[in-house]
N, C-alpha and C positions, 0 to 999 in steps of 0.2 A: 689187287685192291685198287679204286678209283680215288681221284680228289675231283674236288668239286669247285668251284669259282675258280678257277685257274688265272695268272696274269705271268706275261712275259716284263722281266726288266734288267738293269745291268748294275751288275755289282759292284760297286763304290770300296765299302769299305767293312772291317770285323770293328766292331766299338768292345767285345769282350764274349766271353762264349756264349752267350744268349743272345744277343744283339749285333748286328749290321746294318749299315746304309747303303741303298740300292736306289741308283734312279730308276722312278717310276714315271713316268708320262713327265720325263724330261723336270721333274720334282725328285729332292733326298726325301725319302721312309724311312724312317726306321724301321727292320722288319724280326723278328725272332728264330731264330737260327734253330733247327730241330734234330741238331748233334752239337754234341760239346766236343767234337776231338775236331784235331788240328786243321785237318781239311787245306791247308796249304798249298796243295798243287790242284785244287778244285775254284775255292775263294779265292781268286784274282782280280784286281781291278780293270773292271769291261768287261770281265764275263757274262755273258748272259746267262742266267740266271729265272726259276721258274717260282712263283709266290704261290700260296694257297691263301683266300679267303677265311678267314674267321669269321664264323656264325653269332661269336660272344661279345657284346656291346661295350660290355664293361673292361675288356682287355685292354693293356697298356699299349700294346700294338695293334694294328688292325691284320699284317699279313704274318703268313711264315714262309720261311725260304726253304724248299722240299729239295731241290733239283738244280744241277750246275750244268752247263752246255762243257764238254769237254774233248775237242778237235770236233766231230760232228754229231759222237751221239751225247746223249745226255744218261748224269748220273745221279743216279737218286739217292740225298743225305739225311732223308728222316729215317732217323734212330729207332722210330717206332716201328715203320713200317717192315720191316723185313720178318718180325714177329707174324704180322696178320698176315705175308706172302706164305711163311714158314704153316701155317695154320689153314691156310684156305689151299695150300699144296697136299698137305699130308690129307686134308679131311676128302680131296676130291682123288685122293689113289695116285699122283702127283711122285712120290718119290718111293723109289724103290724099295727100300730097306722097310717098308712100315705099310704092309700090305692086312687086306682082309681086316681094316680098322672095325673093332664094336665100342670103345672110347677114346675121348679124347679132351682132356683139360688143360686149361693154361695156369700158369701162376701157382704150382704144385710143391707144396713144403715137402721136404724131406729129409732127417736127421737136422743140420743145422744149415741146412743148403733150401734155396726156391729156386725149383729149374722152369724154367719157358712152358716146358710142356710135360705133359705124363700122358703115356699113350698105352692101351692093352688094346690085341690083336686076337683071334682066334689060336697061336701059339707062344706069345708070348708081352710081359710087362714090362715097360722103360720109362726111359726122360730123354728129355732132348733140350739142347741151349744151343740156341740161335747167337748167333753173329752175322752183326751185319759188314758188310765190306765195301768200303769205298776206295781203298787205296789201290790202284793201278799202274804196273811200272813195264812200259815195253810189252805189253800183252799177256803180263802176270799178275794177276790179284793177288793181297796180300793185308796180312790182318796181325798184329795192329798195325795203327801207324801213330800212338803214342804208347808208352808202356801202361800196361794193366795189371794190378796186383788181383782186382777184383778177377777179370779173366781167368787170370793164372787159380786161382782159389776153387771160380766152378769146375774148373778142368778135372783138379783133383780128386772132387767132394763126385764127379760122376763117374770117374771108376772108380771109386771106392764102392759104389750104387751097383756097380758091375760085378767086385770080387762079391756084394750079399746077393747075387743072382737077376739083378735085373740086365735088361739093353742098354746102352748109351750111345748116345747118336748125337756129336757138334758138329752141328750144321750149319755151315758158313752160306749167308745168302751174299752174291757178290751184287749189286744195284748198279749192275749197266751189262752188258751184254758184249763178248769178241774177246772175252781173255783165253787163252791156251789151258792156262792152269792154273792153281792156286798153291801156293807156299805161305807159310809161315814168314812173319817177319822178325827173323833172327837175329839183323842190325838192332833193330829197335828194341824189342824186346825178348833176349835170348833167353830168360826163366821161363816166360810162357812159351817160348818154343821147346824148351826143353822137354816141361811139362805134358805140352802135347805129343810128344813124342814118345813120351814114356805110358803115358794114359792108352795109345794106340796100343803098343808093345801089352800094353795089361786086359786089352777086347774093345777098347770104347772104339768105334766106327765113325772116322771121320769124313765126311761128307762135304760136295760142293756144288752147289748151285748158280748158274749166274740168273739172269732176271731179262727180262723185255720192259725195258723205261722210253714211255712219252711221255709226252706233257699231259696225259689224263691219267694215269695208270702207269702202276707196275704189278708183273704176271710171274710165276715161275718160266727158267726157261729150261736149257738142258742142264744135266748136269757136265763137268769137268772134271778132269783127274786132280788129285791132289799131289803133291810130293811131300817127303818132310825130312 
């Protein structure tokens, strides 16, 4: 996926999960933060920091903060975006598990659950929930990095989709590129590691991706191993 109006600047401060100041051309912004989780060893004061232009006139901010410079490479924090990598990966033959695609929808209700995506193949029908990953420790991605009930919840609701015969594929997008491997974060939050652990144990296929982040783009990259 591309952004478009790009600006480089340096990360001042969090005013609350939607909002930060950032100097910009040696000027505080206010700019709109496009994750609501912690992000604490990304938002540092002086980080450089990557903005995206708003199109929308009427917005209460003019930028949003997509990208954090992190020792040299950068990491990309919009919450959206891992959806449209997750999406423009699978539709281009991109990931392994989800070959020979003839559909592919986003936004997919099912029982009392909306998964990410719902995909049928020449041999078989599923779901897939994306996660996106920004937390990195010593060359290990790791997800979450604040507890998630909601998480924990779709984990369940997609093997349950697995024991009435469908696929399930949680596919962790990590948004920076050089980790080893991906783990659960089990400090943080030990239900949904649990959970994933057990969802594995019962067929769901858990999957990991890192990404290729510059300042105009983020790409699928390879995948990594997982542990749990």
């Amino acid at each position: 996926m591309n952004y478009k109006k790009i600006k480089k600047a340096i990360f001042h401060r969090r005013l609350n999960r939607f909002v930060a100041e950032v100097y910009l051309d040696e000027q505080i912004e206010k700019v709109h933060v496009k994750n609501t989780g912690r992000l604490k060893e990304l938002l540092l004061p002086n980080a450089e920091v990557l903005l995206e232009e708003s199109d929308q006139p009427n917005r209460k901010t003019k930028f949003s903060l997509i990208a954090a410079k992190k020792g040299n490479l950068w990491v990309n924090i919009d919450s959206q975006a891992p959806n449209t990598v997750a999406y423009e990966a699978i539709s281009g033959g991109e990931i392994a598990e989800i070959r020979n695609l003839r559909q592919l929808k986003k936004e997919v209700k099912y029982g009392d659950s909306r998964f990410d995506l719902y995909f049928e193949t020449e041999q078989e029908k599923g779901f897939v929930e994306v996660k996106g990953v920004t937390l990195e420790k010593d060359g290990v991605a790791m997800f979450p990095d604040a507890p998630t009930a909601r998480g924990t919840k779709h984990v369940w609701e997609l093997a349950k989709a697995v024991s009435e015969g469908y696929k399930g594929i949680i596919l962790f997008i990590i948004q920076l590129e050089g980790c080893r491997y991906f783990t659960p974060n089990s400090e943080t939050d030990p239900s949904f590691t649990d959970t994933l652990v057990q969802a594995s144990k019962q067929g769901v296929r858990i999957l990991a991706y890192e990404t290729h982040v510059d300042e105009h783009q983020m790409s699928i990259g390879k995948q990594i191993p997982v542990i749990l």
